[in-house]
C-alpha positions in Angstrom: 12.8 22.5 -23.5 11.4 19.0 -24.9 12.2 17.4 -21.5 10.3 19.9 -19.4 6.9 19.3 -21.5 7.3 15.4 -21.4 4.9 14.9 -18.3 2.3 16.7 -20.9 2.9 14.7 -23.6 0.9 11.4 -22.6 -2.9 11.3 -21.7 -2.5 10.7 -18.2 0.6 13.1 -17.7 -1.6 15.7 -19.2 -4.6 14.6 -16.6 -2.1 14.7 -13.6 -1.0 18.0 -14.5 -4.4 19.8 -15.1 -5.6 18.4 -11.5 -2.8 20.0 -10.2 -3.3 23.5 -12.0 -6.9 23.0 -10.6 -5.6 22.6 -7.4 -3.5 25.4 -7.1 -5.9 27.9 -8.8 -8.7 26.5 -6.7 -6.6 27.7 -3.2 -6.2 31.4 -4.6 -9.7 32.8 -3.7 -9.5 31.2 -0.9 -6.4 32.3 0.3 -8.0 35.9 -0.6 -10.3 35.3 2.3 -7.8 34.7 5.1 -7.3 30.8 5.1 -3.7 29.9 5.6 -2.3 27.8 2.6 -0.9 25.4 5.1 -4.6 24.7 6.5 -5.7 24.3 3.0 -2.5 21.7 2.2 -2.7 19.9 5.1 -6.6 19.5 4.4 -6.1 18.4 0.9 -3.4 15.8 1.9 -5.4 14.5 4.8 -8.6 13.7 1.8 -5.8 12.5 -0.5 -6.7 15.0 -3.2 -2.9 16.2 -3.2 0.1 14.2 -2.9 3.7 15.4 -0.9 5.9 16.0 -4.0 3.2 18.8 -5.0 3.5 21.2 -2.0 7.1 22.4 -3.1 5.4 23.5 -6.9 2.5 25.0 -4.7 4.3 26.7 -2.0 6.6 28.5 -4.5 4.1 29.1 -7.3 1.4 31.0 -4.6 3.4 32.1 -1.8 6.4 33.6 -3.6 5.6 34.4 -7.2 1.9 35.5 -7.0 1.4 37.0 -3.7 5.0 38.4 -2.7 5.4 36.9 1.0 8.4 37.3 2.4 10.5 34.1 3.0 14.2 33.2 4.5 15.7 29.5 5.0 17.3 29.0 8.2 19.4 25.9 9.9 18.0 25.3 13.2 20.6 26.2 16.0 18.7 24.7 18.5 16.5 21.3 18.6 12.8 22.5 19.0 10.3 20.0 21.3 7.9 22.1 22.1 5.7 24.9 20.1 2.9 25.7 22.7 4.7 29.3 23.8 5.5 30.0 19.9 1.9 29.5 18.9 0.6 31.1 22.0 2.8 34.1 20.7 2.1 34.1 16.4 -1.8 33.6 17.1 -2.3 37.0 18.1 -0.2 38.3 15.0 -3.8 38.5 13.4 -2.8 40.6 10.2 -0.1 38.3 9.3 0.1 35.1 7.2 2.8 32.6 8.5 3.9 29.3 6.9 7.0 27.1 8.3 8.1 24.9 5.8 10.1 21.5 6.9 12.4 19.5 5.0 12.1 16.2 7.5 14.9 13.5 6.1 12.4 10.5 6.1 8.9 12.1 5.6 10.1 15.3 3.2 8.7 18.5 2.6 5.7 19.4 5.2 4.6 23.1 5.4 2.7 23.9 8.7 0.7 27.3 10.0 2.6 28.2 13.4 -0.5 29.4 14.8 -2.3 26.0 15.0 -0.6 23.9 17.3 -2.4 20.3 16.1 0.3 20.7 13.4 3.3 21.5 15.0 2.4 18.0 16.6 3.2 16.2 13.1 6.8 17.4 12.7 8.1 18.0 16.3 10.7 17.5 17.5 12.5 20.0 14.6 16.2 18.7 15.3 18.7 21.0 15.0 20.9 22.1 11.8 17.8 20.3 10.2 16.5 23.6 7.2 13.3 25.6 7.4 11.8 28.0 5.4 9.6 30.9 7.0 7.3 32.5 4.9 5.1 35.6 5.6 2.8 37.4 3.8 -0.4 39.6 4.6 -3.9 38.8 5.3 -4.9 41.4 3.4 -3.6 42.9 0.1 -3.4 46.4 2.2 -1.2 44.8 4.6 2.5 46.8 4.2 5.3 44.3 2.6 7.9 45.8 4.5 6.4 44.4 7.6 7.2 40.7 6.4 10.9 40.8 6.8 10.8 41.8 10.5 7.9 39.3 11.2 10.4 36.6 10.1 13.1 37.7 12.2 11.1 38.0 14.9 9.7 34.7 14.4 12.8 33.0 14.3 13.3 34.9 17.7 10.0 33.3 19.2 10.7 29.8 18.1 13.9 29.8 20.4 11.9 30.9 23.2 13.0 34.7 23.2 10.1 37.2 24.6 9.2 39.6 21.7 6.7 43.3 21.6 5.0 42.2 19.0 4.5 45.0 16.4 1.1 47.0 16.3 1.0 46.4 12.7 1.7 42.7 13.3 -1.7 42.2 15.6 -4.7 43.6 13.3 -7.9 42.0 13.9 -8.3 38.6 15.7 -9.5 36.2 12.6 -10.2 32.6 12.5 -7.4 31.8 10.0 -8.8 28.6 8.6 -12.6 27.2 8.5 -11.3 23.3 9.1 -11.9 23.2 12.7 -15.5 24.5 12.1 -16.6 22.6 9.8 -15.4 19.4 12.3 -17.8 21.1 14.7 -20.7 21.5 11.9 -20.5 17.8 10.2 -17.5 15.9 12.7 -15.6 13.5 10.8 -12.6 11.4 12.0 -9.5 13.1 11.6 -6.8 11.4 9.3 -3.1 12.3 9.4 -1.2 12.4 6.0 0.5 9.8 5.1 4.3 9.3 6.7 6.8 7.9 5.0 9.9 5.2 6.7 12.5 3.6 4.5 13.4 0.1 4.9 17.1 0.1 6.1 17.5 -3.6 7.1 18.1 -5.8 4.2 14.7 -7.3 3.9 11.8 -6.2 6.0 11.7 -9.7 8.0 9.2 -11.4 10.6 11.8 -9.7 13.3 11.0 -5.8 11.7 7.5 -7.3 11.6 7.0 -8.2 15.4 9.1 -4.7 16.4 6.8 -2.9 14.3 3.7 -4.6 16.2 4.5 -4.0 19.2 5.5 0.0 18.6 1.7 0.1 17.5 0.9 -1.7 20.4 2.4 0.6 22.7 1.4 3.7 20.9 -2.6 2.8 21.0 -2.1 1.5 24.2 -0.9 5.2 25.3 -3.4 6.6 22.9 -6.2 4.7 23.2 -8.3 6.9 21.2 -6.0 6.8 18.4 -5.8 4.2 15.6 -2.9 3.4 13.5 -3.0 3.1 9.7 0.2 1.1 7.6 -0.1 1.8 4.1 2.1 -0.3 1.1 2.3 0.6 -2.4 -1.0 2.6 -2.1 -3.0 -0.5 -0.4 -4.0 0.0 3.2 -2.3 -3.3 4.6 -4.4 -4.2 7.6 -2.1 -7.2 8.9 1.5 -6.4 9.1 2.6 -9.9 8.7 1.4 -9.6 5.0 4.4 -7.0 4.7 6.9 -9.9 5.4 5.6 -12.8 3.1 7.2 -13.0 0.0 10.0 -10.9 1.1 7.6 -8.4 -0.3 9.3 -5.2 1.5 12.9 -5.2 0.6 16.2 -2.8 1.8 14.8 0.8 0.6 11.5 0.4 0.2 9.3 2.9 1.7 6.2 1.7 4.2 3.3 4.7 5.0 1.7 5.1 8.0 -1.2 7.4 9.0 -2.9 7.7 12.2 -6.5 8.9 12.9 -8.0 10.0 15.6 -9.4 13.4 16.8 -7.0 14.4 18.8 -3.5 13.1 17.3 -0.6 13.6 19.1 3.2 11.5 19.7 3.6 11.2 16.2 7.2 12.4 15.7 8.1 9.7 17.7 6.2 6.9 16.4 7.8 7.5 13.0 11.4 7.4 14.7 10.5 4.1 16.6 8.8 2.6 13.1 11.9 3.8 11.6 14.3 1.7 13.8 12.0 -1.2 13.5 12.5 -1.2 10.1 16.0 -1.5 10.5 18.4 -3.6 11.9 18.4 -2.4 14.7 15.0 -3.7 15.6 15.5 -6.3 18.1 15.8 -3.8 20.7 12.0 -3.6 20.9 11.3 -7.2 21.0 12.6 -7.3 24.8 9.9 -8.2 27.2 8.0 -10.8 28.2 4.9 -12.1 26.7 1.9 -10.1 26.6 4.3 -7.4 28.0 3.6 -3.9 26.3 6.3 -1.9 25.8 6.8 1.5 27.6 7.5 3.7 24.5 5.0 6.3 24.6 
């Protein structure tokens, strides 16, 4: 029992654990109203009020021991590229809750609402035997629990592209899940990605990891030209890569962040699994080319 309590027994374990507690206690009226809990995650991590290793604690603490949603892990049979019929399918499911949770091997635990398809676009492609968890609950507290089991099971039929009736019970009233989008509208500000993790696997992140990691950012805002990458190190924003190779700084396991922003973010799946090769050594494979060339990636 001593062990558990030892985050609270220093001043700044104790601080770190009441923001969280505030955090949590803060999403519960608004979940009451209809917002989604992975809008309001996904919101907090984009403003950097909450950190990754918190959404497991959060996830378990609201979904499944106060409110009751239903939930069931499953091993993907099939490699999933592309959500637009699933969401075009779970976005009329207007009395239901849904939350996919993602356990991704480089970037962790992400949790997602299958009804907005911006954030299906931060963990696609789902490869299969890769584990997620549905949860469902209801948008109201009148909503019938029995109806959460069978949402699941027909999700899981949805995301591998089976037609589904869906349920009377299931559709309710059309809401707007989630007040994010709106407020964009109201006061736009530029949207921001959380952060994505890739582990160094070569044995020092050198000037060759450095130059294949240039120009995978060159070819992604060349593609994107709206977009803007953002490399992150030890909590600094590092805004020349190079400084990532001086004093063999980044070594074999270390873990480099990237975030993109943009309004309308998209190819990011595969910009974490090209920055992950780069990182590796397997990296010279993207300093082919002539000079000036940009690479053909995205």
């Amino acid at each position: 029992m001593d062990n558990d309590l030892n985050l609270l027994s220093t001043r700044s374990g104790f601080n770190t654990a009441l923001r969280h507690f505030k955090t949590v206690t803060g999403y519960v009226p608004e979940i009451s109203e209809g917002i989604n809990l992975a809008d309001l995650v996904n919101e907090s991590i984009a403003e950097g009020a909450l950190q990754r290793y918190q959404v497991k604690s959060i996830v378990n603490s609201l979904l499944v021991d106060k409110l009751g949603y239903a939930y069931q892990s499953h091993n993907l049979e099939n490699t999933i590229e592309d959500a637009k019929a699933i969401t075009d399918t779970v976005a009329e499911w207007g009395n239901l809750h849904l939350v996919l949770a993602y356990y991704h091997p480089q970037t962790g635990l992400s949790v997602i609402n299958p009804k907005k398809g911006s954030q299906w676009e931060s963990i696609l492609p789902l490869t299969r035997d890769e584990l997620v968890v549905v949860y469902c609950g209801g948008i109201t507290d009148e909503t019938d629990k029995r109806l959460f089991t069978e949402a699941i099971g027909d999700f899981l039929s949805v995301l591998y592209g089976k037609k589904i009736k869906a349920k009377k019970e299931y559709l309710g009233e059309k809401r707007e899940e989630a007040p994010v989008e709106e407020v964009q509208v109201m006061a736009p500000v530029r949207r921001v990605t959380p952060r994505y993790s890739v582990q160094v696997t070569n044995e020092l992140f050198h000037n060759g990891n450095v130059e294949a990691w240039k120009k995978i950012v060159e070819s992604y805002t060349t593609t994107y030209t709206d977009l803007e990458v953002l490399i992150w190190y030890d909590n600094e924003r590092i805004n020349d890569i190079n400084a990532l190779f001086k004093w063999g700084k980044v070594k074999h396991g270390g873990l480099i962040f990237f975030s993109v922003a943009g309004e309308n973010v998209r190819g990011v799946s595969k910009l974490q699994r090209y920055l992950f090769e780069g990182a590796s050594p397997r990296f010279e494979v993207f300093l082919r080319g002539g000079i000036g060339q940009v690479l053909d990636l995205f």
